[in-house]
DONU-704971 format. One record per residue (C-alpha): residue number from 1; x, y, z; residue in three letters. Coordinates in Angstrom, 3 decimals. Example, Ala and Ser with C-alpha at 12.3 -4.5 7.8 and 13.67 -1.06 7.14 Angstrom:
+------+----------+----------+----------+------+
| resi |       xx |       yy |       zz | resn |
+------+----------+----------+----------+------+
|    1 |   12.300 |   -4.500 |    7.800 |  ALA |
|    2 |   13.670 |   -1.060 |    7.140 |  SER |
+------+----------+----------+----------+------+
This chain:
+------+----------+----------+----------+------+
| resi |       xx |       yy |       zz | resn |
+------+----------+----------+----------+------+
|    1 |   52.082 |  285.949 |  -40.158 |  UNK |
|    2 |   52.132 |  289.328 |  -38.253 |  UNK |
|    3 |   51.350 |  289.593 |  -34.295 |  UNK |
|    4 |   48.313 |  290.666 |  -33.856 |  UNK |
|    5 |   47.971 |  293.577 |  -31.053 |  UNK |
|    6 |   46.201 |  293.382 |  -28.640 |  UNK |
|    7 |   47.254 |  296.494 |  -25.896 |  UNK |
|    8 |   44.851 |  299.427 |  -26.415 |  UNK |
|    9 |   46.188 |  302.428 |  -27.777 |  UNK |
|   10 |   45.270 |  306.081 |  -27.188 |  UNK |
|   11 |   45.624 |  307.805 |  -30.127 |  UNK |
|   12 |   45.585 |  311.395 |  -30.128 |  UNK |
|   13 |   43.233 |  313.699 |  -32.642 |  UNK |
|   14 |   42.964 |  317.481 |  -33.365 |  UNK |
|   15 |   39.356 |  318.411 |  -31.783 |  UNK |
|   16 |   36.367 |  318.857 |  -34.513 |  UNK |
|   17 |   36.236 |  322.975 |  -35.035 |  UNK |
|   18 |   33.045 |  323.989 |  -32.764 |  UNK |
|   19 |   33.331 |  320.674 |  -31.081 |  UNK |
|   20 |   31.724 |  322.641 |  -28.004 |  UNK |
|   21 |   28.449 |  323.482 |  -29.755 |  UNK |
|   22 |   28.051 |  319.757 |  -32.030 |  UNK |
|   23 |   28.134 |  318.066 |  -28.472 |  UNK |
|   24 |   26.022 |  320.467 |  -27.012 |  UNK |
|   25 |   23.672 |  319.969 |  -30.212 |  UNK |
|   26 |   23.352 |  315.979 |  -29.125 |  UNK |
|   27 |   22.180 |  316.863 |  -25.867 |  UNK |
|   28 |   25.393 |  316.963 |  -23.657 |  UNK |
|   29 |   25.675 |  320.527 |  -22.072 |  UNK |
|   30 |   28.022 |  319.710 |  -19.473 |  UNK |
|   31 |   31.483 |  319.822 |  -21.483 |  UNK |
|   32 |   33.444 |  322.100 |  -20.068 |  UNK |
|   33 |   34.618 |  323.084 |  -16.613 |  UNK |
|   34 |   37.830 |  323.640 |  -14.609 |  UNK |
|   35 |   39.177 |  321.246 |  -17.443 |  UNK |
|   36 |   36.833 |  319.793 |  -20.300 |  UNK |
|   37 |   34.811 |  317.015 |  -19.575 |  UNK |
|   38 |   34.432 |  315.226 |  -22.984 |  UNK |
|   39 |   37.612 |  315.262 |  -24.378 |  UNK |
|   40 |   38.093 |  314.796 |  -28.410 |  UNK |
|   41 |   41.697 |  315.288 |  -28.204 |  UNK |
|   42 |   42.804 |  311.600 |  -28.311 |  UNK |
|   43 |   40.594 |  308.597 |  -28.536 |  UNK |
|   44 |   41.050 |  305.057 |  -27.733 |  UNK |
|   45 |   41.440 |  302.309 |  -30.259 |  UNK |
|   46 |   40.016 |  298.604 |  -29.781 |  UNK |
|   47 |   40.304 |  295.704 |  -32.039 |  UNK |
|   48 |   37.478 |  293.355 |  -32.452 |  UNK |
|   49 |   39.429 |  290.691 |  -29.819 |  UNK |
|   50 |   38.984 |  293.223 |  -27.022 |  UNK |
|   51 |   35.398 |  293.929 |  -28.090 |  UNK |
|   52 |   34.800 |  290.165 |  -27.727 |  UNK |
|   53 |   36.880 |  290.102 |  -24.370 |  UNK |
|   54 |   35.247 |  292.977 |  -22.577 |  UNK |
|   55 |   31.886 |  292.036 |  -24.567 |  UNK |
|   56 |   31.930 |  288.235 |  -22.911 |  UNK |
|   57 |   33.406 |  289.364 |  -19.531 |  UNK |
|   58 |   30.176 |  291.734 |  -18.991 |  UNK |
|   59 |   27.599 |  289.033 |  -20.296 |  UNK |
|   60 |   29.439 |  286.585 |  -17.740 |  UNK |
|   61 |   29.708 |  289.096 |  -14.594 |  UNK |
|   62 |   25.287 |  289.797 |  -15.226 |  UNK |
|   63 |   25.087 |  286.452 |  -14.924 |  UNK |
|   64 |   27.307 |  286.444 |  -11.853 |  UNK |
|   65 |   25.701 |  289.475 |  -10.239 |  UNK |
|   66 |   21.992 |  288.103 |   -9.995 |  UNK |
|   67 |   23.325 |  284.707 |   -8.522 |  UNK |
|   68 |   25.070 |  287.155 |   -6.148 |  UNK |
|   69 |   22.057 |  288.961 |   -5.114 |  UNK |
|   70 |   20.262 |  285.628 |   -4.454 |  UNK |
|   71 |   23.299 |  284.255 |   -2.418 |  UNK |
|   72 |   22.497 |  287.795 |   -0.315 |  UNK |
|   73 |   18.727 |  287.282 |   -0.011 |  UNK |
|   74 |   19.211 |  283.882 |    1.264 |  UNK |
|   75 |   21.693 |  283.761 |    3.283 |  UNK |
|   76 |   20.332 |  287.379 |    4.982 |  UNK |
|   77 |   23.832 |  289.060 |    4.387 |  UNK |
|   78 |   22.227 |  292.868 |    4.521 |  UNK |
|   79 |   24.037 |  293.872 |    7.452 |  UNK |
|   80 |   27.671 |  293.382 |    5.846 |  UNK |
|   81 |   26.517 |  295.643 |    2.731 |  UNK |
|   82 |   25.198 |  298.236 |    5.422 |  UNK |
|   83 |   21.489 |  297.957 |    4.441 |  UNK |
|   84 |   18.615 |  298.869 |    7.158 |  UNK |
|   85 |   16.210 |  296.456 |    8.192 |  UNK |
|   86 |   13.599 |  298.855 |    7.430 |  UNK |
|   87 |   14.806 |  297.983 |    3.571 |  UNK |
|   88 |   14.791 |  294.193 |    3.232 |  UNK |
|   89 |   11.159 |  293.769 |    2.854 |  UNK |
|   90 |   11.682 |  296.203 |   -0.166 |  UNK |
|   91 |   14.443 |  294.478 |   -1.648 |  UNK |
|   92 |   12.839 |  291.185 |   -1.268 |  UNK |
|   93 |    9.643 |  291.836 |   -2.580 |  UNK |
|   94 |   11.211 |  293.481 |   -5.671 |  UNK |
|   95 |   13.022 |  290.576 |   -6.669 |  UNK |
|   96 |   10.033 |  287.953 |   -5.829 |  UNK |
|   97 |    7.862 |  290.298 |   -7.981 |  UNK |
|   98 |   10.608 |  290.546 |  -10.884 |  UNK |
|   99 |   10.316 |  294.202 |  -10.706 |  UNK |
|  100 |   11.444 |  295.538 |  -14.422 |  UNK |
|  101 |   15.287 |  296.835 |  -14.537 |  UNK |
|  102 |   16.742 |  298.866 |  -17.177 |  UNK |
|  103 |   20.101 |  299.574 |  -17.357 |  UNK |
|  104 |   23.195 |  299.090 |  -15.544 |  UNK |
|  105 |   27.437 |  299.837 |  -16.294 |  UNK |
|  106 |   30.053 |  297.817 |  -15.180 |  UNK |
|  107 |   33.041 |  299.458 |  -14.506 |  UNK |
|  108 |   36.294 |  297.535 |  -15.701 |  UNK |
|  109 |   40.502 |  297.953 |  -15.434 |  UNK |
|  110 |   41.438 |  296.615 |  -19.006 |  UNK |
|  111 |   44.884 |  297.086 |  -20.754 |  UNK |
|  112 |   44.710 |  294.676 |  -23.678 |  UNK |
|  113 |   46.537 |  292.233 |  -22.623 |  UNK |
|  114 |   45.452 |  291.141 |  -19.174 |  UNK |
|  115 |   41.667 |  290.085 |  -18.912 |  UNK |
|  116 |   39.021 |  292.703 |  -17.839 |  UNK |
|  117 |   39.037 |  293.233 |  -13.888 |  UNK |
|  118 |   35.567 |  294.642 |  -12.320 |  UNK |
|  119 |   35.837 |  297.352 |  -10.093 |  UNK |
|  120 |   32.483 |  298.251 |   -9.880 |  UNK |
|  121 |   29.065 |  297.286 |  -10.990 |  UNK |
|  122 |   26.940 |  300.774 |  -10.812 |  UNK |
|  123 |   23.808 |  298.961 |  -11.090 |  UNK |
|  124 |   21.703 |  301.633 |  -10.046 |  UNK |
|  125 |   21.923 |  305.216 |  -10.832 |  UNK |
|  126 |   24.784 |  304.851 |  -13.304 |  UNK |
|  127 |   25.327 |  308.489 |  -15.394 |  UNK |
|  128 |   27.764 |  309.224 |  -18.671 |  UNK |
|  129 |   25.257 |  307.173 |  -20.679 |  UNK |
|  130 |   24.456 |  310.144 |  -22.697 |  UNK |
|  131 |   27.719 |  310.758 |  -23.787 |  UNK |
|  132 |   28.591 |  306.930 |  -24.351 |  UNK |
|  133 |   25.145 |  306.763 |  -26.288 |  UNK |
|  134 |   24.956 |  309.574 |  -28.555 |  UNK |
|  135 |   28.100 |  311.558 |  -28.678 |  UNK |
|  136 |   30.447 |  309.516 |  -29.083 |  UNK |
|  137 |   28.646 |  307.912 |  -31.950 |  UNK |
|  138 |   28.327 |  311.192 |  -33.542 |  UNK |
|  139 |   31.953 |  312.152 |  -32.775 |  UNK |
|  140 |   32.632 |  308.727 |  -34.908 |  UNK |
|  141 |   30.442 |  309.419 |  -37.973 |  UNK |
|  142 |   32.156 |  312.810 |  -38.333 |  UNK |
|  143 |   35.692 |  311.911 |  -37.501 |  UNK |
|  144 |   35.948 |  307.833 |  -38.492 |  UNK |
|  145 |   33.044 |  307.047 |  -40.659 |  UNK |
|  146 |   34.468 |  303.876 |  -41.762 |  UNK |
|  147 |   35.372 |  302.766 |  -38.775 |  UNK |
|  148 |   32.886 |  301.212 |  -36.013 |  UNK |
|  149 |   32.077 |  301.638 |  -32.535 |  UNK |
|  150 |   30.662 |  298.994 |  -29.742 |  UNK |
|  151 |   28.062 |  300.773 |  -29.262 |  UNK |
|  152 |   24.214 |  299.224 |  -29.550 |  UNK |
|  153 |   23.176 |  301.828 |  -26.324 |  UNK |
|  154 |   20.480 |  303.402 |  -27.822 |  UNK |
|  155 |   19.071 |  300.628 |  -30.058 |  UNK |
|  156 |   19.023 |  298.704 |  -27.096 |  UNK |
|  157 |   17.427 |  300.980 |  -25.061 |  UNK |
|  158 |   14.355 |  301.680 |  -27.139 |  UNK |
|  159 |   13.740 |  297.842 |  -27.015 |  UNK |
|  160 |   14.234 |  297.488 |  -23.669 |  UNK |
|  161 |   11.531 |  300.233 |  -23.024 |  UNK |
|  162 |    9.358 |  298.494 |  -25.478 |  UNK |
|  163 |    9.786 |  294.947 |  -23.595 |  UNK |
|  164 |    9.179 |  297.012 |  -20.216 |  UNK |
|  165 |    5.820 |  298.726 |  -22.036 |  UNK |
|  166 |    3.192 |  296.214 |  -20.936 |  UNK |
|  167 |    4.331 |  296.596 |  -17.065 |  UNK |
|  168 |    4.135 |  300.109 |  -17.126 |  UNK |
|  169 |    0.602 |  301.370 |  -16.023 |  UNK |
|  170 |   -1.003 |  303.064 |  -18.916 |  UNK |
|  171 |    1.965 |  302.847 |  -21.039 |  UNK |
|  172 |    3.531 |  305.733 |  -18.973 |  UNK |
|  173 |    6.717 |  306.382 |  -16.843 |  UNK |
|  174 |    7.704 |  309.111 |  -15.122 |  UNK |
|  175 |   11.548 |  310.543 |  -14.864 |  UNK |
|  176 |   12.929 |  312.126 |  -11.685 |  UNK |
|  177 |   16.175 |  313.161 |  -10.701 |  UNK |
|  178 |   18.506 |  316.060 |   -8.528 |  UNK |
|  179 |   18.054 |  319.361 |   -9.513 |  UNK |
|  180 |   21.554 |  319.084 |  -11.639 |  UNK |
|  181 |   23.061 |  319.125 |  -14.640 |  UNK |
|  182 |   24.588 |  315.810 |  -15.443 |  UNK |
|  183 |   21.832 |  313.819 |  -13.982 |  UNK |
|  184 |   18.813 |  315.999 |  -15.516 |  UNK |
|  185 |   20.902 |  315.654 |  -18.799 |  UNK |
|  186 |   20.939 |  311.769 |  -18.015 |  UNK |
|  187 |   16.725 |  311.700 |  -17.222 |  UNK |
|  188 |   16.146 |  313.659 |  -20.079 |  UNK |
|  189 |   17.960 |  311.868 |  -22.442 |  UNK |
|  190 |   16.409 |  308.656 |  -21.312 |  UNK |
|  191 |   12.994 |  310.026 |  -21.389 |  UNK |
|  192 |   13.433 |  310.924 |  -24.690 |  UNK |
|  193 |   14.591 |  307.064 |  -25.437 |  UNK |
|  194 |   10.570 |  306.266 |  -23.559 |  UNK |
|  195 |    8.695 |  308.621 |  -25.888 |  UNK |
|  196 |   10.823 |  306.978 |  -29.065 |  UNK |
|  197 |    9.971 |  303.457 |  -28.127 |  UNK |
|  198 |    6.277 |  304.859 |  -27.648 |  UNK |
|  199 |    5.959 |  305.669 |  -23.713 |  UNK |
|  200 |    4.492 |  308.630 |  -22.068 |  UNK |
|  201 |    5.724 |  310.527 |  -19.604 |  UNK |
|  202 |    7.400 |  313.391 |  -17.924 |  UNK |
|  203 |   10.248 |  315.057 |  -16.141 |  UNK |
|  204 |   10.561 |  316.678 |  -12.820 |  UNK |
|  205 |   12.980 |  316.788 |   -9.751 |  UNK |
|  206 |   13.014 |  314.335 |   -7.061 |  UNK |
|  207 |   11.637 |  316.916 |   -4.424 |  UNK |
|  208 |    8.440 |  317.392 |   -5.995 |  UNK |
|  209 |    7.512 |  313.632 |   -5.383 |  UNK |
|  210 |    4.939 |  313.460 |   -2.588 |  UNK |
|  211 |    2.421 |  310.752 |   -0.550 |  UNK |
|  212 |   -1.332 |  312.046 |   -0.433 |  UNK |
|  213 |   -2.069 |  309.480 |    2.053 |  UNK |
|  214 |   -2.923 |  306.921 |   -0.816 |  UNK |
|  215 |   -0.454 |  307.017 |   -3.241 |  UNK |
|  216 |    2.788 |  308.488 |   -4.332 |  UNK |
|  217 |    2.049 |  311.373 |   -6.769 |  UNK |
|  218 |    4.052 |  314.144 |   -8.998 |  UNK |
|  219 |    3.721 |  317.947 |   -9.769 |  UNK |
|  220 |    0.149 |  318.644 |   -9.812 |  UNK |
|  221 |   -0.598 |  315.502 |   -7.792 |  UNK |
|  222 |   -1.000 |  313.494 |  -10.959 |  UNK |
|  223 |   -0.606 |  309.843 |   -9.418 |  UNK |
|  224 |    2.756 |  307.993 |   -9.975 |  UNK |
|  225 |    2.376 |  304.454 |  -11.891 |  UNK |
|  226 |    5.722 |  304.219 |  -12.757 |  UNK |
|  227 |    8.828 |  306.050 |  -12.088 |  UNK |
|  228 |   12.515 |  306.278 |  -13.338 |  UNK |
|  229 |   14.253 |  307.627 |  -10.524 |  UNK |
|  230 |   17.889 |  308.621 |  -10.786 |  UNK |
|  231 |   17.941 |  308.703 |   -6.860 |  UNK |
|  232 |   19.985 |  306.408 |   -5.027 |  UNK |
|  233 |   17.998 |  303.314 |   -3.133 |  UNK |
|  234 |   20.190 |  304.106 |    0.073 |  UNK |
|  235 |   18.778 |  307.502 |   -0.394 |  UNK |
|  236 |   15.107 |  306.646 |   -0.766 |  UNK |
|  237 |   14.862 |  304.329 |    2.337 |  UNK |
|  238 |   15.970 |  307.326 |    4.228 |  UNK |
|  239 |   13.510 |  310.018 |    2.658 |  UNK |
|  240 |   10.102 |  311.347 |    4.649 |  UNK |
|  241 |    7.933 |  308.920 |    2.306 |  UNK |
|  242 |    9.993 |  305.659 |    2.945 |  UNK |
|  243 |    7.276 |  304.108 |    5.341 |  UNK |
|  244 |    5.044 |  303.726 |    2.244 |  UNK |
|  245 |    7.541 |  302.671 |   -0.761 |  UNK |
|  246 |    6.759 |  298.862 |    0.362 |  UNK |
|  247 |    2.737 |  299.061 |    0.152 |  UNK |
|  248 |    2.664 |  301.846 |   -2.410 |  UNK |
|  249 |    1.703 |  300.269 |   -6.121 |  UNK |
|  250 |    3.987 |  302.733 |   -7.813 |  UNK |
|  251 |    7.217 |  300.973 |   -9.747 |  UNK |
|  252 |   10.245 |  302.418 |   -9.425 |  UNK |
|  253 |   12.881 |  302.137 |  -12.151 |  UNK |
|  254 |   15.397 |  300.575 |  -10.866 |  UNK |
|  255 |   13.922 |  298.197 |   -8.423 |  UNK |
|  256 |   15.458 |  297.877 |   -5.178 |  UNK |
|  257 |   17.071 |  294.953 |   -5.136 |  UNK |
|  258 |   19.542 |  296.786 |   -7.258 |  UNK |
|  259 |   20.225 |  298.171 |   -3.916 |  UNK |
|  260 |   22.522 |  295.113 |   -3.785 |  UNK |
|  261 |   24.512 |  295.619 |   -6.409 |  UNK |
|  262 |   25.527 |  298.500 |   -6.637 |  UNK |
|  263 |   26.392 |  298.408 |   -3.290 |  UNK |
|  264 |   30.481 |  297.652 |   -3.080 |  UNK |
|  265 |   29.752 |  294.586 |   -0.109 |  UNK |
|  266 |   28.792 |  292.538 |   -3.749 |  UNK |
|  267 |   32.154 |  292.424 |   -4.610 |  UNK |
|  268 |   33.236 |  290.239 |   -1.820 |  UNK |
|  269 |   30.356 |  288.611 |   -2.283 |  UNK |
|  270 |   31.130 |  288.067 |   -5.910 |  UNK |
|  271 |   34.644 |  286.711 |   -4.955 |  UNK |
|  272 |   33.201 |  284.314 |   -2.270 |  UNK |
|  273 |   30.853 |  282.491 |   -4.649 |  UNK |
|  274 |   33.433 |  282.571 |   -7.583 |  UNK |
|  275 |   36.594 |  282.840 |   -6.234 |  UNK |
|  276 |   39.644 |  282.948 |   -8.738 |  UNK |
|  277 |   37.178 |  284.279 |  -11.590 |  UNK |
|  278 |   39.200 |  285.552 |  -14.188 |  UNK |
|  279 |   37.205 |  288.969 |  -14.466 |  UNK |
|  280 |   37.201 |  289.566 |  -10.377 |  UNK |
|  281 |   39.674 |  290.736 |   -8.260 |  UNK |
|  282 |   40.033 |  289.581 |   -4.690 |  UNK |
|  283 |   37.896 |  291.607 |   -2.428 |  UNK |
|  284 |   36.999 |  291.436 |    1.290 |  UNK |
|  285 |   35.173 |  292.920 |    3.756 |  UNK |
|  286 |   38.222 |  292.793 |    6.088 |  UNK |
|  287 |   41.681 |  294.392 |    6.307 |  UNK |
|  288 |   44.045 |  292.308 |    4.128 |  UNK |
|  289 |   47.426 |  291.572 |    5.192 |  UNK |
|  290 |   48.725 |  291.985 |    1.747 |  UNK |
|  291 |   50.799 |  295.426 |    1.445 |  UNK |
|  292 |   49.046 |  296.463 |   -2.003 |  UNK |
|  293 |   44.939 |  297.381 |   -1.914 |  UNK |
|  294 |   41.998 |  299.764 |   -2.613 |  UNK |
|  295 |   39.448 |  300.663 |    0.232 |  UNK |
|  296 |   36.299 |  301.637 |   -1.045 |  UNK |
|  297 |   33.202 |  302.582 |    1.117 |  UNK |
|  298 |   30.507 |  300.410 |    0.543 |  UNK |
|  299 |   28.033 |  303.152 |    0.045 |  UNK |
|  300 |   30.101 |  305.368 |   -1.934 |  UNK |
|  301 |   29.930 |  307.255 |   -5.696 |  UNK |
|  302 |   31.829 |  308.617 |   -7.545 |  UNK |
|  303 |   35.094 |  308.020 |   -6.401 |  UNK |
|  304 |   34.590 |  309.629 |   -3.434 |  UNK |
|  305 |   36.670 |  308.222 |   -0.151 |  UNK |
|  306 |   38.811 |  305.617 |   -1.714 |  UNK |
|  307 |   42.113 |  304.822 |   -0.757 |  UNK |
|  308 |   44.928 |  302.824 |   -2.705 |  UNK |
|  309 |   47.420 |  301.676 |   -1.319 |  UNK |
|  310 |   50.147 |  300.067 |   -3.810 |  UNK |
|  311 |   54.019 |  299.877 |   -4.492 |  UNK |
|  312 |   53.714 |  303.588 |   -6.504 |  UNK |
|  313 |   52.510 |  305.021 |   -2.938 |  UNK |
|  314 |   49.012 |  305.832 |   -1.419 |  UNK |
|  315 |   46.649 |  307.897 |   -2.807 |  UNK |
|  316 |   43.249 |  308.917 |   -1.486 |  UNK |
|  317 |   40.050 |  310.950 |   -2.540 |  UNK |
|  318 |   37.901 |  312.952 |   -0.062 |  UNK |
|  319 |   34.143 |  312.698 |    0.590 |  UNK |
|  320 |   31.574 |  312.073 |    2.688 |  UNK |
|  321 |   31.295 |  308.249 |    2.426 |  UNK |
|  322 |   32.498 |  305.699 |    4.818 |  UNK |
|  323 |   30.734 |  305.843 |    7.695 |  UNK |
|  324 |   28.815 |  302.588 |    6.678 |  UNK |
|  325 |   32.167 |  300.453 |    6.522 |  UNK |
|  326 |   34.442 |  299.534 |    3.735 |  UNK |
|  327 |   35.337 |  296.548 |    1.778 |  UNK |
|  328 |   39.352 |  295.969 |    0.232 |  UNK |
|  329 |   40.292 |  295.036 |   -3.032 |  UNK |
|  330 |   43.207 |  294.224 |   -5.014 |  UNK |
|  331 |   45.036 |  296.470 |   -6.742 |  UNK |
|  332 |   44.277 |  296.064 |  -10.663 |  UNK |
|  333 |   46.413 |  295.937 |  -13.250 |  UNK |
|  334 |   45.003 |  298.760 |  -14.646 |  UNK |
|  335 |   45.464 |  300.318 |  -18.308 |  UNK |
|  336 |   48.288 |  303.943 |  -17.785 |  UNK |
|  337 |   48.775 |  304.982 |  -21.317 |  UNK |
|  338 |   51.374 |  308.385 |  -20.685 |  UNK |
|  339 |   50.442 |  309.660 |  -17.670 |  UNK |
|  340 |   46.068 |  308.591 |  -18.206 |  UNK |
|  341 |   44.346 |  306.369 |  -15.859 |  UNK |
|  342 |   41.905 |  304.421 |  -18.037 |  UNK |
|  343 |   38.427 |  302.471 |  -17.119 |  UNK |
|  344 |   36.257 |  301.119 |  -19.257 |  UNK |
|  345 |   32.471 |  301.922 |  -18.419 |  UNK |
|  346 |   30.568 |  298.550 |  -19.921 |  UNK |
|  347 |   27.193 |  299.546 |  -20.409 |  UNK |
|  348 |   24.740 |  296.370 |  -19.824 |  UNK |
|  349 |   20.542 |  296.767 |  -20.832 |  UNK |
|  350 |   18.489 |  294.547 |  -19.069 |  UNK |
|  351 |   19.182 |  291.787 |  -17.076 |  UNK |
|  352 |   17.802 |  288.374 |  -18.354 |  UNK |
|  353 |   18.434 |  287.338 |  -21.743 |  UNK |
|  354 |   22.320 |  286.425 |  -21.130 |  UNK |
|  355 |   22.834 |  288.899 |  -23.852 |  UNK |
|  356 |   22.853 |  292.388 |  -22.061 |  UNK |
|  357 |   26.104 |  294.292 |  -23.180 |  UNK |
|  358 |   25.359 |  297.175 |  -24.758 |  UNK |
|  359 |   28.683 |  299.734 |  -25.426 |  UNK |
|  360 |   31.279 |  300.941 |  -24.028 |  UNK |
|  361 |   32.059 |  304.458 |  -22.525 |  UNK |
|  362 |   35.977 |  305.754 |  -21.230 |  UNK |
|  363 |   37.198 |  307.856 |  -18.711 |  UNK |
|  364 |   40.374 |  308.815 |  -17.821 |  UNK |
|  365 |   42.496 |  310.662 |  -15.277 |  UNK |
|  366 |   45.860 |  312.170 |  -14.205 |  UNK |
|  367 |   45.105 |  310.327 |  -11.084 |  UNK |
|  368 |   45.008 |  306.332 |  -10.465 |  UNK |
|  369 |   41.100 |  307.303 |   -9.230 |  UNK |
|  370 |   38.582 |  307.903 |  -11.540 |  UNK |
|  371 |   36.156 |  310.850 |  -10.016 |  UNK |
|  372 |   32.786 |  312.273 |  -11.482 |  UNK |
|  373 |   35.234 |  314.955 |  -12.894 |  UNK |
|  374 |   37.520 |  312.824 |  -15.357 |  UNK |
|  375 |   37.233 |  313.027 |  -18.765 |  UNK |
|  376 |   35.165 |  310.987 |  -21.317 |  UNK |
|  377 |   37.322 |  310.263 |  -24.138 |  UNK |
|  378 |   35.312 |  308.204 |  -27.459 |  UNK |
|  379 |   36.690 |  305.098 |  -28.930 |  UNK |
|  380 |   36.878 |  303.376 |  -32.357 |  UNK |
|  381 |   37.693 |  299.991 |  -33.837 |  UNK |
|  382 |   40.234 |  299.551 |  -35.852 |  UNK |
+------+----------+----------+----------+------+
């Protein structure tokens, strides 16, 4: 009987000639930059046991993360994640209410032999969904036809949107974002997913959202029923029109008691309530005496402000995070093929069925910390 493998392997490809146009042609126009973002020269190889291993550990860790956020709500633990009074009324109403949720990706250090480790849930504003979507399955179909992807993103999407349909006012929701690139790619993309799954809608940046002393309203004060904001919660409860988010009737897509988890204070929290978890690291809000750990700000994105400290050295990113507090974690036994960083984006739809995982998306880097500017890379099966 042969051994069956189970470390994944990157596997490196010549690029598809014109690669730059056919991904541009799906929808992703941000490809290229100091170094390319998507990245066709390689790809990473799974076998159906990770699939199942990653696929179980991000089922299990949904699960996880809601009994998390109600460990938070009642046991009034805002002021460890750094959230303002001014929000908890928000964040609890939103939950009572059952607010709808869409999407989420949990971000995981996986090598194929150990089991998945979360570093992150971005359960709120999560971007490379696109690319995890769409282009990678069409980088598949050209490239591996008879292989297979995990990858139900889309599919899953459209039903979710159809499920969310009869809490939408008028069967309509509204997409906002930052006047850039990556996230109007992200907004447009998803609106598109809306209009397939029979939704109205449309698309316009953050700053032309407005109060008319009633309600929140759009370009052209059209009023807001519904919105999918890729905005940041900690954001919102700091803009102009905060004062009326609680007693406006508007929705907003994500609620905001995903404010708690994708806040990095739910990782201790996670570790607390299931401590020794096979798919969670050890994390704290204070200073660990251990030499080896990651310092991450609780507030932060991206990758911005973290610090590891391990037996290879320190290494530390810049930003503008941190002035809300950290929490520590341990250092994970993360997947270095050559001289690539690896982590595995899970991609989770909904929240309640038990059943959410979705796909999965990769990025990688020269450096142990993955930033907004390392590369996507596509995977198969084998």
């Amino acid at each position: 009987m042969g051994i069956r493998r189970l470390a994944v392997r990157r596997v490196a490809l010549k690029p598809r000639n014109g690669w730059q146009r056919k991904v541009e042609d799906a929808g992703l126009l941000w490809h290229s930059g100091a170094q390319p973002y998507w990245n066709e020269s390689a790809f990473y190889e799974f076998t159906a046991k990770d699939v199942e291993r990653l696929e179980s550990a991000t089922n299990e860790l949904a699960r996880m993360a809601l009994q998390a956020a109600q460990h938070v709500i009642d046991e009034k633990l805002y002021a460890k994640l750094a959230i303002p009074e001014s929000a908890i009324r928000l964040i609890e109403q939103s939950w009572e209410h059952e607010l709808p949720s869409l999407y989420g990706r949990f971000d995981f250090a996986y090598d194929g032999v150990n089991p998945p480790k979360l570093l992150e849930y971005n359960a709120d504003t999560p971007t490379s969904l696109l690319e995890a979507a769409v282009v990678q399955w069409y980088w598949l179909e050209e490239t591996a036809p008879r292989c297979d992807q995990f990858n139900s993103i889309h599919e899953r999407l459209l039903a979710q949107w159809s499920d969310l349909a009869p809490q939408l006012p008028g069967g309509r929701i509204d997409f906002c974002s930052m006047d850039d690139l990556e996230d109007g790619m992200t907004v447009t993309y998803l609106m598109a997913t809306a209009r397939q799954a029979g939704l109205e809608g449309s698309i316009f940046p953050m700053a032309e959202i407005g109060w008319n002393g009633e309600s929140f309203v759009g370009p052209y004060d059209q009023t807001l029923g519904a919105v999918f904001k890729l905005y940041p919660w900690e954001w919102m409860v700091r803009e102009e029109f905060a004062a009326h988010l609680e007693s406006s009737k508007t929705i907003w897509v994500e609620p905001a008691w995903k404010m708690l988890l994708s806040n990095k204070g739910i990782l201790p929290v996670l570790w607390d309530l299931f401590t020794g978890h096979p798919n969670l690291l050890p994390a704290s809000f204070d200073a660990p005496l251990a030499r080896t750990w990651v310092r991450k700000p609780l507030l932060g994105r991206e990758g911005a402000n973290v610090t590891i400290r391990s037996a290879a050295g320190d290494f530390s990113t810049d930003g503008e995070y941190g002035a809300e507090g950290f929490v520590y974690q341990d250092v994970a036994p993360m997947a270095c093929l050559g001289d690539k960083h690896v982590v595995i984006g899970s991609w989770v739809i909904g929240h309640e069925d038990g059943n959410t995982a979705a796909g999965l998306g990769i990025r990688e880097s020269d450096t142990p910390i993955v930033t907004n500017t390392s590369q996507f890379v596509p995977h198969l099966l084998s």
